[in-house]
KEKOL-907851 format. One record per residue (C-alpha): x negated, y negated, z negated; residue number from 1; residue in three letters. Coordinates in nm, 4 decimals. Layout:
BEGIN
PT;X;Y;Z;NUM;ALA
...
***
This chain:
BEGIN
PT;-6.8159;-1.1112;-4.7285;1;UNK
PT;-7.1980;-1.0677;-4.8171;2;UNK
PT;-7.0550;-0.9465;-5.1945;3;UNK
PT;-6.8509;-0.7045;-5.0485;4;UNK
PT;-7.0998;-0.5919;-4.8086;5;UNK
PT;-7.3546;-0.5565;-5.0737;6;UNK
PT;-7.1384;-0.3757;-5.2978;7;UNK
PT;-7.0890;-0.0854;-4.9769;8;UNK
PT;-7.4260;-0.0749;-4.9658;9;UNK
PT;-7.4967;-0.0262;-5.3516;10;UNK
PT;-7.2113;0.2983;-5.3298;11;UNK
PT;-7.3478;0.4066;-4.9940;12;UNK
PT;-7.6894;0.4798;-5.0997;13;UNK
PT;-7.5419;0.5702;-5.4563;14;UNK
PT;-7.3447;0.8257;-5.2645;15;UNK
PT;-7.7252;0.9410;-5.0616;16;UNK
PT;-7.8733;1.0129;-5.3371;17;UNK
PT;-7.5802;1.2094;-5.5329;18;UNK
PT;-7.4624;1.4426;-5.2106;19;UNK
PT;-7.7913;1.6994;-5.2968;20;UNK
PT;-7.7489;1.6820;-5.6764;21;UNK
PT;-7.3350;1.7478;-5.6602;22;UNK
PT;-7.3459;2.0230;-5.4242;23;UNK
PT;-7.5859;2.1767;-5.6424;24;UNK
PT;-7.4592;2.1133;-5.9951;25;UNK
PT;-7.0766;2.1883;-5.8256;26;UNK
PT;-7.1923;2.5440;-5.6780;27;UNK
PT;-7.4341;2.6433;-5.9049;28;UNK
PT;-7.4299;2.4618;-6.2695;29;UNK
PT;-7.7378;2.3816;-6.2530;30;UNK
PT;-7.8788;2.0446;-6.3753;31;UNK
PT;-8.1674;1.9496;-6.1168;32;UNK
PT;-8.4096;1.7318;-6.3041;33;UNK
PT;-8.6269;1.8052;-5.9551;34;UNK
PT;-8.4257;1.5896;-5.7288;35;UNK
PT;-8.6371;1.2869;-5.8056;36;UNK
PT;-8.9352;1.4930;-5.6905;37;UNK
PT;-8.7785;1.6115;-5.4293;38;UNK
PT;-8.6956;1.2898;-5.2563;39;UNK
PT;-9.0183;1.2212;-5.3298;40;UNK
PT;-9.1168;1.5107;-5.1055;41;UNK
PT;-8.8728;1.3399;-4.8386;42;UNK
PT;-9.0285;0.9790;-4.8527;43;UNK
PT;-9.3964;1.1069;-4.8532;44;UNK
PT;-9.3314;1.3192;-4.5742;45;UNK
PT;-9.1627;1.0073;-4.3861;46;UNK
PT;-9.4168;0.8503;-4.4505;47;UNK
PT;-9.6789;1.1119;-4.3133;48;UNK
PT;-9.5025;1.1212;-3.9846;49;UNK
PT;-9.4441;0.7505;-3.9206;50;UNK
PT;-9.8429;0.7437;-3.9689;51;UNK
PT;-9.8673;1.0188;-3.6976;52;UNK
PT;-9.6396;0.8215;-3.4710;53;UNK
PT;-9.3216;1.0049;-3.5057;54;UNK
PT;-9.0118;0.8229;-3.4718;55;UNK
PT;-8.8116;0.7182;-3.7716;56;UNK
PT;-8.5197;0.8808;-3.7167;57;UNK
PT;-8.6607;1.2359;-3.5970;58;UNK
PT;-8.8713;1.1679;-3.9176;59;UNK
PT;-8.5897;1.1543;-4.1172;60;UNK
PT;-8.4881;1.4737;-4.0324;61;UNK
PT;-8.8147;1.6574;-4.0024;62;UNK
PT;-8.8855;1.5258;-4.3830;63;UNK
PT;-8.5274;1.6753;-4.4649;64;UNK
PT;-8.6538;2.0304;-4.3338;65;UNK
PT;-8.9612;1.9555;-4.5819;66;UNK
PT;-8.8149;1.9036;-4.8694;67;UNK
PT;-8.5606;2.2020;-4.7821;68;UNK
PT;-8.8716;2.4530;-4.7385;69;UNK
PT;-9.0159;2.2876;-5.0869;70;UNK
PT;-8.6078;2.3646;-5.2152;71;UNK
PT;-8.5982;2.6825;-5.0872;72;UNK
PT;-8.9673;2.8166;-5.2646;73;UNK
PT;-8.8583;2.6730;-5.5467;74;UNK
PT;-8.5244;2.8674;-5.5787;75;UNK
PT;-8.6490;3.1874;-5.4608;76;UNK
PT;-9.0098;3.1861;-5.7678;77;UNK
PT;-8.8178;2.9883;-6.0566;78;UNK
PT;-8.4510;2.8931;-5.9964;79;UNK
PT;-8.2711;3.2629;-5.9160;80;UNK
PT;-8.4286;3.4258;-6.2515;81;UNK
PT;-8.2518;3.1501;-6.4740;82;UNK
PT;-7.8804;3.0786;-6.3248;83;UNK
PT;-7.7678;3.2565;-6.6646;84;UNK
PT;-7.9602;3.0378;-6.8716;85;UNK
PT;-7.9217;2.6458;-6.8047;86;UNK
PT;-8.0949;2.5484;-7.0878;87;UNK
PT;-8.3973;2.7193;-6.9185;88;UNK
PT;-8.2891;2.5863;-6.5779;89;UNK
PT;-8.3090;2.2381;-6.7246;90;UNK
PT;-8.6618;2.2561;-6.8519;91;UNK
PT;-8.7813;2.4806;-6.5744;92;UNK
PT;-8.6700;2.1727;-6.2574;93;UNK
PT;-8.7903;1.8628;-6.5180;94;UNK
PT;-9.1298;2.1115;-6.5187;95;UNK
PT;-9.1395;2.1449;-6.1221;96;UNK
PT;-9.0425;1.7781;-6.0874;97;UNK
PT;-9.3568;1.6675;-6.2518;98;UNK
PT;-9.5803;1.9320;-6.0824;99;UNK
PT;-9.4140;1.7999;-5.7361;100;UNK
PT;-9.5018;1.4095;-5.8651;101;UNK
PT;-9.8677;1.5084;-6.0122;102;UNK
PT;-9.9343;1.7152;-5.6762;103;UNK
PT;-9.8067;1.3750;-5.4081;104;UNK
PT;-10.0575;1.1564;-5.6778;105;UNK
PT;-10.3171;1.3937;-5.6087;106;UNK
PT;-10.2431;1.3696;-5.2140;107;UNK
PT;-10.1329;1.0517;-5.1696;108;UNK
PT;-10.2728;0.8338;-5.4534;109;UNK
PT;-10.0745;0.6513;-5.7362;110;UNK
PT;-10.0753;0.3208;-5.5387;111;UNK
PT;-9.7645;0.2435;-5.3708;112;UNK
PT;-9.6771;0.2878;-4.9725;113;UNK
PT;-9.4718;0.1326;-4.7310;114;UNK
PT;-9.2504;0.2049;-4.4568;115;UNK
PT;-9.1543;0.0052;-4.1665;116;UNK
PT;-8.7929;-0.0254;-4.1464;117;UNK
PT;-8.6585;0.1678;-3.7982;118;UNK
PT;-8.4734;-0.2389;-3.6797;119;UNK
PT;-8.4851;-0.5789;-3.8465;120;UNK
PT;-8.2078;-0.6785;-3.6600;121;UNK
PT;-7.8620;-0.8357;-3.8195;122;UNK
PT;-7.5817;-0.7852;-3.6929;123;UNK
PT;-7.2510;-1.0086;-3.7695;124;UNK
PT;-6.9826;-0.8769;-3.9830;125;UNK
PT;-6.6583;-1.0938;-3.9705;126;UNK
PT;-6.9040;-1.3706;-3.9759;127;UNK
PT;-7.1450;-1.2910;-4.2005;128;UNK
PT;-7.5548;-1.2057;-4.0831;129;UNK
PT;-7.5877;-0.8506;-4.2665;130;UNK
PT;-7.9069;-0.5804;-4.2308;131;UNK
PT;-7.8116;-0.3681;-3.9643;132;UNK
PT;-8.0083;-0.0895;-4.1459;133;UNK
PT;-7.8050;-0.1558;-4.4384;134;UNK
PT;-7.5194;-0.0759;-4.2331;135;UNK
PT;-7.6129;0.1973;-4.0894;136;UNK
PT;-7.7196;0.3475;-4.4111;137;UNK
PT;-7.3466;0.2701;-4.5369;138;UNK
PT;-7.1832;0.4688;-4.1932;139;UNK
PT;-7.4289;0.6921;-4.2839;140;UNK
PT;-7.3010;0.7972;-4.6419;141;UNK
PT;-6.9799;0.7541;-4.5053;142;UNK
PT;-7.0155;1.0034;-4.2426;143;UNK
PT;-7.1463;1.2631;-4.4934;144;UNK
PT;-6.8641;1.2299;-4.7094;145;UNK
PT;-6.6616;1.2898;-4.4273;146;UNK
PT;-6.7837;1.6083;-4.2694;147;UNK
PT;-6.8154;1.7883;-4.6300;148;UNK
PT;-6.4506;1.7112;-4.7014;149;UNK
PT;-6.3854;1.8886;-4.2897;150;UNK
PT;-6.6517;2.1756;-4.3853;151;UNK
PT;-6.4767;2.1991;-4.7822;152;UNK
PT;-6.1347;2.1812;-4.6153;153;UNK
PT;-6.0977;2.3344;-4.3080;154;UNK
PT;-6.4033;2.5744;-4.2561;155;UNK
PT;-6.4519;2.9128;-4.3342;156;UNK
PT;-6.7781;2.7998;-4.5052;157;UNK
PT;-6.5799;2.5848;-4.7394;158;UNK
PT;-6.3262;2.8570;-4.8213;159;UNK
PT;-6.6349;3.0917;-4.9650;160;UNK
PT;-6.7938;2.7078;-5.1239;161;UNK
PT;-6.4711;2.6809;-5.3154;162;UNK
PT;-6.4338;3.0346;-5.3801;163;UNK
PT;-6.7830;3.0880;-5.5697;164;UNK
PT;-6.6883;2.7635;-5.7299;165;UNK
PT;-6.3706;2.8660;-5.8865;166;UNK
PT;-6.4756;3.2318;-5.9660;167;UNK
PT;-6.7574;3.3520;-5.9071;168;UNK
PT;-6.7542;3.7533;-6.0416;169;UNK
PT;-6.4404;3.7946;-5.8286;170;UNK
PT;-6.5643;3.6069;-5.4985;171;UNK
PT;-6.8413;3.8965;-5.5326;172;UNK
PT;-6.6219;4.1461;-5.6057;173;UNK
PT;-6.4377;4.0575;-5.2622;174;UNK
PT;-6.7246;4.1309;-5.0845;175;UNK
PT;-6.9105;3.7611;-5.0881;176;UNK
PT;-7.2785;3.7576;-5.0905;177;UNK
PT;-7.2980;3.4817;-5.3930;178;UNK
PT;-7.6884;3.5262;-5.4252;179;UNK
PT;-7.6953;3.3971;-5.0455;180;UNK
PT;-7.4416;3.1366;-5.1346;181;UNK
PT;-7.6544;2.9678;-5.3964;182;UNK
PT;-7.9523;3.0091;-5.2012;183;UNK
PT;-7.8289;2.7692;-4.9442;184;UNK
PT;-7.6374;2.5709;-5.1681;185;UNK
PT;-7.9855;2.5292;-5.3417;186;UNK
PT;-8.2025;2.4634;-4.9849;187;UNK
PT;-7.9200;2.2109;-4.8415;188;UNK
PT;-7.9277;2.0258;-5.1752;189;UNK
PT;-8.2729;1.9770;-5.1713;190;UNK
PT;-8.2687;1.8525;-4.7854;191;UNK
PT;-8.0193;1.6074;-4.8782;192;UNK
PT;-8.2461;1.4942;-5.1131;193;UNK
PT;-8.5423;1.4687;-4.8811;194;UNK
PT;-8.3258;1.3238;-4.6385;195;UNK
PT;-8.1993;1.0334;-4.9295;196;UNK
PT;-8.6023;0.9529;-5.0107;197;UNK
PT;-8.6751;0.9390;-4.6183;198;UNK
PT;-8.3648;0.6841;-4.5799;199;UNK
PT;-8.3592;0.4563;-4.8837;200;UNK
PT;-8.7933;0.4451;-4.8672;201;UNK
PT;-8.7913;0.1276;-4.6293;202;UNK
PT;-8.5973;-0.0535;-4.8709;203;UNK
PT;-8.7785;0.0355;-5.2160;204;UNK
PT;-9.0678;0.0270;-5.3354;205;UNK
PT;-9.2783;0.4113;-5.2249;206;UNK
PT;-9.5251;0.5650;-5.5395;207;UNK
PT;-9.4784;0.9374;-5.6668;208;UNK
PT;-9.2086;0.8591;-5.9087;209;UNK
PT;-8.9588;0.7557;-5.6282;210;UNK
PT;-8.6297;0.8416;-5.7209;211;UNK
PT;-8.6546;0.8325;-6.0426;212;UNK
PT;-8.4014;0.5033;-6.1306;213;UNK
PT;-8.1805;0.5547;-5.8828;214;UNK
PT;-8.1413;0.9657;-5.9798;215;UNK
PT;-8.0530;0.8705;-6.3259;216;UNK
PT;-7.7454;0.6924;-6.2444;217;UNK
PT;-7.6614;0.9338;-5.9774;218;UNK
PT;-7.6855;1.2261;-6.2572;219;UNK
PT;-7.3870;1.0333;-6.4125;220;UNK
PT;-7.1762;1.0151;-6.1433;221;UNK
PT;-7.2044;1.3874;-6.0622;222;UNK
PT;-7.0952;1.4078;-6.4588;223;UNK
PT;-6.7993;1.1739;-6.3554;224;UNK
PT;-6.6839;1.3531;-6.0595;225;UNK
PT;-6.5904;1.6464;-6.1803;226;UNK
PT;-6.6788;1.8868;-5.9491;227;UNK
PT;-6.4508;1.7476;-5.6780;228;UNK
PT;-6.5352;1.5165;-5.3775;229;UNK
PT;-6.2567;1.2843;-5.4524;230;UNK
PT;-6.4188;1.2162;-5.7613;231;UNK
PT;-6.7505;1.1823;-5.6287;232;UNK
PT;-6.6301;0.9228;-5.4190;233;UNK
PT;-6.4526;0.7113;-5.7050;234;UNK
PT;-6.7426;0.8127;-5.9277;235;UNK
PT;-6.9601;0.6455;-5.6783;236;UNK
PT;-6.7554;0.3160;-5.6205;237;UNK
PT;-6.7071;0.2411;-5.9808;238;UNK
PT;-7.1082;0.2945;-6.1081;239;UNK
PT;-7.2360;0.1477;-5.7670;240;UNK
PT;-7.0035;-0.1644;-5.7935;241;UNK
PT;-7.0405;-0.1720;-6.1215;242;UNK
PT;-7.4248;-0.1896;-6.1206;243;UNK
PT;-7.4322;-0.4041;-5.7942;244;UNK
PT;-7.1774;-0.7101;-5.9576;245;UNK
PT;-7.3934;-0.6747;-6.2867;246;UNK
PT;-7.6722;-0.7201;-6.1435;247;UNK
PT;-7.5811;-1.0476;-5.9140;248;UNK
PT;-7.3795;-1.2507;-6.1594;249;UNK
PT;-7.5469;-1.1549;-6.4698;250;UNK
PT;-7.8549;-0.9226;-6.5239;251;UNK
PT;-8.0529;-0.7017;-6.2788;252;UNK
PT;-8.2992;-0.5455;-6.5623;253;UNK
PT;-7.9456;-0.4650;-6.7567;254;UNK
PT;-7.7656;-0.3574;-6.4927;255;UNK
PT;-7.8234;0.0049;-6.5364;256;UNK
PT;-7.8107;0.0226;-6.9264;257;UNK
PT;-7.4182;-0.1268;-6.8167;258;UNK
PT;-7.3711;0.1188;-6.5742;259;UNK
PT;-7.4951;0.4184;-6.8513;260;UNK
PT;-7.2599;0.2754;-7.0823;261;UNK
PT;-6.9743;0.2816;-6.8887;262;UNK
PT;-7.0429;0.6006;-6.8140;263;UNK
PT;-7.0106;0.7177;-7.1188;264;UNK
PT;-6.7293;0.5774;-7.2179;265;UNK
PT;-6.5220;0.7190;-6.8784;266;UNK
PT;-6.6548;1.0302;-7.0267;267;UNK
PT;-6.5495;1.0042;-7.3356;268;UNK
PT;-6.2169;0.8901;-7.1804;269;UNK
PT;-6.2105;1.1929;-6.9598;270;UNK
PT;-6.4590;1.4900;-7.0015;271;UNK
PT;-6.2995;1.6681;-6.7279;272;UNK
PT;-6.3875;1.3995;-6.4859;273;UNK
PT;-6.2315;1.1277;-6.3112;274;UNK
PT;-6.0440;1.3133;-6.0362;275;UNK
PT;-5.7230;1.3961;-6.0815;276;UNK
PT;-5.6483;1.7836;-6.0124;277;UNK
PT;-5.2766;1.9158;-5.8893;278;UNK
PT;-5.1202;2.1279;-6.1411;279;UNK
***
């Protein structure tokens, strides 16, 4: 039972850090090489308000509205002049990414931090003592995977998502405000972001390059889900069992040059992504 918990836990938080980067790369094509520095906008801040005695959980979503501000200057001075050219929108978030990191060294030092986890409490699953902030994390990721599929599926908010995402020049010419649309699509993918770093920094290790490991792999299972949530999902459950088994039974250091790999080759197996779309 511990196995399988662990391997819920290794695709929930998977599935924290990936939420930000797929609705961004699914609405917008745009490859965010800041997410790393923008959860590490989210953990910083955590950090920040734990030390001014704010609760951890209102701190988790007061560092969300952080790194959504950070999101949403970003978009409006770099991001909205270069949707049409994602080679430029590539270099242009790796650039702010290491401005963000150089900027929380400046503030905060290079030495690492540390945050107190909210309970250190277990709590018996069929059995078997597990981290109760482990599982919460877990219902958390689950949770979010469950309202965007209600929002996707039955809102009118999801209608105009999917619309812009299947054609853009004629969900404007029907009246939708797309510039708005990617705007927010931009500012909620950053808070998820923020709100990933604030989460996941009481279990890892806090410096300026947070992120950075974990958004790698998470970059590939965007890639893998093919701009649909069902894939995302399975996307998520193969790379983060994958990488959580590896690293168990065999190799923690290799773990994520296996998951990369086998990455690839779904990708080579199919481009389109692994979700399979109705005719």
């Amino acid at each position: 039972m511990s196995l399988s918990l662990d391997i819920l836990f290794g695709v929930g938080s998977l599935v924290l850090v990936v939420v930000g980067l797929f609705l961004i790369f699914g609405l917008l094509h745009v490859i965010n090489l800041a997410h790393a520095g923008l959860m590490a906008v989210g953990v910083y801040a955590q950090v920040s308000f734990r030390e001014h005695d704010i609760p951890f959980w209102p701190a988790v979503l007061l560092s969300a509205l952080v790194a959504g501000a950070v999101g949403a200057l970003v978009e409006v001075v770099v991001i909205r002049r270069l949707y049409a050219r994602p080679l430029d929108t590539i270099l242009a978030t790796w650039g702010i990414s290491l401005v963000i990191i150089q900027l929380i060294t400046l503030s905060y030092g290079p030495g690492n931090k540390f945050l107190d986890l909210p309970t250190v409490s277990a709590t018996s699953v069929f059995g078997t003592e597990y981290s109760t902030y482990r599982l919460m994390l877990i219902l958390i990721a689950a949770a979010i995977v469950a309202a965007l599929g209600a929002i996707v599926r039955f809102t009118g908010l999801g209608l105009t998502v999917r619309a812009v995402m299947a054609n853009e020049p004629l969900a404007r010419s029907h009246g939708i405000n797309t510039i708005r649309a990617r705007q927010i699509t931009f500012i909620v993918g950053a808070a998820f972001a923020g709100a990933a770093g604030a989460l996941l920094g009481p279990i890892q290790g806090i410096d300026p390059n947070f992120g950075a490991t974990a958004v790698a792999t998470a970059f590939l299972a965007v890639l893998l889900a093919g701009r649909t949530l069902p894939g995302l999902v399975l996307s998520c459950v193969l790379l983060g069992a994958t990488q959580t088994l590896f690293a168990r039974y065999v190799n923690a250091v290799w773990a994520s040059a296996v998951v990369i790999g086998l990455a690839v080759v779904l990708l080579r197996i199919r481009p389109e992504g692994l979700a399979f779309r109705r005719a």
